[in-house]
C-alpha positions as CSV (number, residue, x, y, z in Angstrom):
1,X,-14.8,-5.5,-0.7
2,X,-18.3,-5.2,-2.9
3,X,-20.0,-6.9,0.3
4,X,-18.7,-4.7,2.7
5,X,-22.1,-1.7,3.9
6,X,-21.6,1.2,2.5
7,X,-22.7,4.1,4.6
8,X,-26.3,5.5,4.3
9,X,-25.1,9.3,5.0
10,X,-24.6,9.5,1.3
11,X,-25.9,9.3,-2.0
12,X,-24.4,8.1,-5.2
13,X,-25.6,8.6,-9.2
14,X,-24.1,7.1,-12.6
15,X,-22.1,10.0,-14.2
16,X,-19.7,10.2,-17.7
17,X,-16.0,11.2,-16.7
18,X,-13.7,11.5,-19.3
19,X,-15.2,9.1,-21.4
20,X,-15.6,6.4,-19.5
21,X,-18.8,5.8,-16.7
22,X,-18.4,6.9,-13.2
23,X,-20.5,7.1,-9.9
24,X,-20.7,10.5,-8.3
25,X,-21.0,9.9,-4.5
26,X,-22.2,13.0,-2.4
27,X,-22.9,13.7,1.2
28,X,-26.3,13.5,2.5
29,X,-26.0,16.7,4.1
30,X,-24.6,20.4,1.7
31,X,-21.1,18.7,0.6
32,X,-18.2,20.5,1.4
33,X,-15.7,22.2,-1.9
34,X,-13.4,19.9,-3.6
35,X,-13.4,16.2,-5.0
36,X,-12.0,13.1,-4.5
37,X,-11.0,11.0,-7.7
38,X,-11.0,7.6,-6.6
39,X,-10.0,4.7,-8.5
40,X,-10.7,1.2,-7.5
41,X,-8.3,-1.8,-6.7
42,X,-8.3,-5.7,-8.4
43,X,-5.0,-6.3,-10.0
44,X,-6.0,-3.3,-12.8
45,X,-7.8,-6.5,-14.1
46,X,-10.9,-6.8,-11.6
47,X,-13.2,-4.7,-9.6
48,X,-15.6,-1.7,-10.2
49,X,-16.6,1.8,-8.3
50,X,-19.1,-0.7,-6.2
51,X,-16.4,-3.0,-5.4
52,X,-14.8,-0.1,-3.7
53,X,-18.1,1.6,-2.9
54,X,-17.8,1.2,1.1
55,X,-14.1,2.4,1.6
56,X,-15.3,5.7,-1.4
57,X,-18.3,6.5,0.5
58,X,-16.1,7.0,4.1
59,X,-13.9,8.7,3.0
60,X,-17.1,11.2,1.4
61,X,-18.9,10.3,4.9
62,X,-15.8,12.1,6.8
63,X,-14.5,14.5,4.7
64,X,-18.4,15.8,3.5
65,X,-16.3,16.2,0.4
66,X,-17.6,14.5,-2.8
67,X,-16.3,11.6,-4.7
68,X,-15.9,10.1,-8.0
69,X,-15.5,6.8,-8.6
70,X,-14.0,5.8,-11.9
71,X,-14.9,2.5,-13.9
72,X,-11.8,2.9,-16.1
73,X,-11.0,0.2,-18.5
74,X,-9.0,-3.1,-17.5
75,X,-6.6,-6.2,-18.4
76,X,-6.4,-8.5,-20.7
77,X,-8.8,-6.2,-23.1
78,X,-7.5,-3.7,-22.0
79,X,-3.4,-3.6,-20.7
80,X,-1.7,-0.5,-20.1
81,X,-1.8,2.3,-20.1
82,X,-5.6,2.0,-21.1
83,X,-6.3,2.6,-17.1
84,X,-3.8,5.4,-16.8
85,X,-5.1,7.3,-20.2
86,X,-8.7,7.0,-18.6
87,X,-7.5,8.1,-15.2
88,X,-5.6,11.0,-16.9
89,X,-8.6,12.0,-18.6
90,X,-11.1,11.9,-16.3
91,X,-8.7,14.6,-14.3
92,X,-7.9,16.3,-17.1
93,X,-12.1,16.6,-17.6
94,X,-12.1,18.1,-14.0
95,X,-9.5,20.5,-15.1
96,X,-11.6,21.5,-18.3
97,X,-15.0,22.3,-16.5
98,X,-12.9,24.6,-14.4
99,X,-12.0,22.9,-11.5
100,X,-9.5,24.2,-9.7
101,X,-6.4,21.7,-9.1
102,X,-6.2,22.7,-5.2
103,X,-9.5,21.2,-4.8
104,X,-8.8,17.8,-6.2
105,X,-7.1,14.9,-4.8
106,X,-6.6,11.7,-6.2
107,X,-7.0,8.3,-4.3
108,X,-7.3,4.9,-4.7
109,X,-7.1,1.1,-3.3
110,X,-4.3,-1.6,-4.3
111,X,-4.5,-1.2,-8.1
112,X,-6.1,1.9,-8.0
113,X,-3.8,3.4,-5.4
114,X,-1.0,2.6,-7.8
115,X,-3.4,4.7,-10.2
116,X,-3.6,7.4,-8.1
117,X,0.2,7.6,-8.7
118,X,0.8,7.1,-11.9
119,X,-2.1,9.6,-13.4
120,X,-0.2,12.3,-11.2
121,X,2.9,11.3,-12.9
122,X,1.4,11.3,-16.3
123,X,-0.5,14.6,-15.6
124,X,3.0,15.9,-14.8
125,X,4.7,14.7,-18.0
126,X,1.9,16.3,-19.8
127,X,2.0,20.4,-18.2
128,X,-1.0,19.6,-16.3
129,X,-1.2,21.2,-13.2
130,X,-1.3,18.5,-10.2
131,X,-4.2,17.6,-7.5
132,X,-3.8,19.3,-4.1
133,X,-2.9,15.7,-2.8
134,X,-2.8,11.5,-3.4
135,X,-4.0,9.4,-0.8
136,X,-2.7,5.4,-1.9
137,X,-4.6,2.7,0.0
138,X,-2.0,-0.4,-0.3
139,X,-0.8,0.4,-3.5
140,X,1.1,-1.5,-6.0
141,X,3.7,0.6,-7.9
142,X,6.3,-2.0,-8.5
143,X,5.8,-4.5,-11.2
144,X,9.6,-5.5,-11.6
145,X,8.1,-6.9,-8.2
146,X,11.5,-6.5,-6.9
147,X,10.7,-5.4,-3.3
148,X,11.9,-7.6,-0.6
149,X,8.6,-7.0,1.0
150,X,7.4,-9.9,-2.1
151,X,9.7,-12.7,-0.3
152,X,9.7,-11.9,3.6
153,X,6.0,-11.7,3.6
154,X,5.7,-14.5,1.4
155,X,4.2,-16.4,4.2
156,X,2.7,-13.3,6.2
157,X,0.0,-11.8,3.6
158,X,-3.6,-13.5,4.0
159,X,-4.5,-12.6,0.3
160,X,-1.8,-12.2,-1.7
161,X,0.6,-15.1,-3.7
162,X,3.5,-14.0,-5.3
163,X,2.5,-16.5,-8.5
164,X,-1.3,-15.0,-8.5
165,X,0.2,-11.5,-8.6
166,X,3.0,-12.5,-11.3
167,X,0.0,-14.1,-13.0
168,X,-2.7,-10.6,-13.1
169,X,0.3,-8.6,-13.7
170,X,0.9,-10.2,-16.6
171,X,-2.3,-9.6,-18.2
172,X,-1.8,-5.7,-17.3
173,X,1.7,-5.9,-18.8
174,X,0.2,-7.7,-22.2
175,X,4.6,-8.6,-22.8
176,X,5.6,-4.9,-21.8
177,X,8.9,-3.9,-20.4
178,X,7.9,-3.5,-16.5
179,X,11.0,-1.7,-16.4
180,X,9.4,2.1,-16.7
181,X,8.3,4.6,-14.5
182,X,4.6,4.1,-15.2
183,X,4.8,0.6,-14.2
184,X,7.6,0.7,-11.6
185,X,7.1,4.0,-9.6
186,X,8.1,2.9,-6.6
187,X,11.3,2.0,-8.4
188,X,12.0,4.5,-11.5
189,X,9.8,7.4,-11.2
190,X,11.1,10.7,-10.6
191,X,8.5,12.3,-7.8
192,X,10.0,15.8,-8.6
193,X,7.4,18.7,-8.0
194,X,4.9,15.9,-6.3
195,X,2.0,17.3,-4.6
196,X,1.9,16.0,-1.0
197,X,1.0,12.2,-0.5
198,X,-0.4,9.6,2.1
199,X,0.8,6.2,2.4
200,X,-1.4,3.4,4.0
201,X,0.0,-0.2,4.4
202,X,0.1,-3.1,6.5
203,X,2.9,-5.2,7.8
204,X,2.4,-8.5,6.4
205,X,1.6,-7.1,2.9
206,X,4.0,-8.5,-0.3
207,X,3.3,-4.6,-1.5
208,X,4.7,-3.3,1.6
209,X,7.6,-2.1,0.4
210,X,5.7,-0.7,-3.0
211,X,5.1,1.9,-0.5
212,X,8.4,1.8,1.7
213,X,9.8,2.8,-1.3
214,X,7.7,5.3,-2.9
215,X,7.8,7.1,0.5
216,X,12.1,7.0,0.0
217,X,11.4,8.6,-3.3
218,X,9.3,11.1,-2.7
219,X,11.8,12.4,0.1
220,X,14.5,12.1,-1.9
221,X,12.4,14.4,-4.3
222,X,11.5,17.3,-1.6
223,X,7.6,16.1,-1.7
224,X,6.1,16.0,1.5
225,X,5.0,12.2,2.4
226,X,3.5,10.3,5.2
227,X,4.3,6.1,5.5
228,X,1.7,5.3,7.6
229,X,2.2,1.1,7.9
230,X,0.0,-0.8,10.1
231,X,0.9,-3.6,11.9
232,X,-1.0,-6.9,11.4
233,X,-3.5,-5.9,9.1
234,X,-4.6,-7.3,5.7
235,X,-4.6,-5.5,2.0
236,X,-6.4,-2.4,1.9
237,X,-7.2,-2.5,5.9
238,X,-8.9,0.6,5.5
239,X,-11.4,-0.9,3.9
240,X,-12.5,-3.1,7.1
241,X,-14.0,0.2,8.9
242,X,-16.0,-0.8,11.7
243,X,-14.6,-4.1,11.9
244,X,-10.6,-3.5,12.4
245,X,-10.4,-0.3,14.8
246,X,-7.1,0.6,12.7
247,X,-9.1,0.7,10.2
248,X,-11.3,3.6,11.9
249,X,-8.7,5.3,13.1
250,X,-6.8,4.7,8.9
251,X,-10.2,6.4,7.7
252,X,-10.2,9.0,10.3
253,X,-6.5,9.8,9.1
254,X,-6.5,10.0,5.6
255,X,-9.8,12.3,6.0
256,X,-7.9,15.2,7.7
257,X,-5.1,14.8,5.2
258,X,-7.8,14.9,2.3
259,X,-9.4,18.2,4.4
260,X,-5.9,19.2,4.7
261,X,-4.9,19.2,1.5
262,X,-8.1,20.9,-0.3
263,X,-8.3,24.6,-1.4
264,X,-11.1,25.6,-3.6
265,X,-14.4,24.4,-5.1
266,X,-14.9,21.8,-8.0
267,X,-17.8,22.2,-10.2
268,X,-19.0,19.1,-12.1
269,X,-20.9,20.3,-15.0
């Protein structure tokens, strides 16, 4: 994903977010109220806000809303929930400089889709009020890896093995119970009080039914959810804009959501 072009129509600085470094991306043109917290995919033991750069600056590109990528800590140095606690307090730091929590949403890619999630959950658990919205990119929110998803697209996904993702999950879990909500959302969490959320998958994904299941969840819980699965397209297919034309029209969808979802203005210092 770090090699695919990121847009010109935006501009992007090094920035501190609750604690940890982050990139600020703006439009190139007088952005629009709100932000996007975005946190990047790799297994929550890979990647960086310029791996995810390209599918970040989109969303900024059609939404004129700005972004903040966050570089929060990962596996093995770091298992969880170091990524959550930084994700939690990098929105928690929004919160504290006065942003308003209508004009967040939290998104994110694989990993950091799953992210997206969890720091809502957390957030939750901890009285914080909750971002106007999530928007998950093929997230993974089951590390039981129980869905069936994990064996009937076994020979289906193009990226994924279920041995390489036992293998990174693992260094996230550092020996931990996967048996908790934090870990297993998809499976154990309680969505209760949710703010609305988007759901982007493909068919032949083992994480499809990560999302097939949050989705059930979430309407079980009275949150307001859109499954949006994609047929034939690989992890993250959002990320492929201007190659995959569901990945334009993916883009194109989860910036009305975003626009949809955002209330009042966030200011970052």
């Amino acid at each position: 994903m770090g090699q695919f072009p990121v847009p010109t129509e935006i501009t992007r600085s090094p920035i501190e977010l609750g604690g940890r470094p982050a990139v600020l991306v703006r439009p190139a043109t007088d952005p629009h109220p709100g932000t996007i917290l975005y946190f990047h995919g790799g297994s929550f033991s890979l990647g960086s806000p310029e791996t995810a750069m390209a599918l970040t600056a989109r969303l900024v590109q059609q939404t004129s809303v700005p972004a903040v990528s966050l570089d929060y800590r990962l596996a093995p140095e770091h298992p969880f929930p170091a990524g959550i606690d930084d994700c939690l307090a990098a929105y928690r730091e929004l919160l504290d400089h006065g942003a308003d929590p209508s004009s967040i949403v939290l998104a994110g890619d694989s990993a950091g889709g799953g992210l997206a999630v969890t720091t809502t959950l957390a957030a939750r658990d901890q009285g914080l009020p909750l971002p106007a919205g999530i928007v998950a990119f093929s997230p993974g929110l089951d590390h039981t890896r129980s869905g069936a998803s994990m064996s009937t697209r076994r020979d289906a996904d193009p990226l994924f093995t279920i041995e390489g993702m036992r293998r990174t999950g693992d260094l996230y879990l550092a020996g931990q119970d996967p048996h908790q909500p934090l870990l297993a959302p998809a499976v154990l969490a309680d969505l209760t009080g949710f703010p609305p959320i988007l759901l982007q998958v493909g068919t032949n994904e083992l994480l499809l039914d990560d999302s097939v299941r949050l989705a059930d969840r979430a309407r079980d819980a009275g949150v307001d959810v859109i499954l949006d699965v994609v047929a034939d397209v690989p992890h993250v297919f959002p990320a492929f804009t201007g190659v995959l034309d569901e990945a334009d029209e993916a883009v194109e969808r989860a910036a009305l959501f975003i626009t949809q979802r955002l209330r009042r203005p966030v200011r970052l210092g």
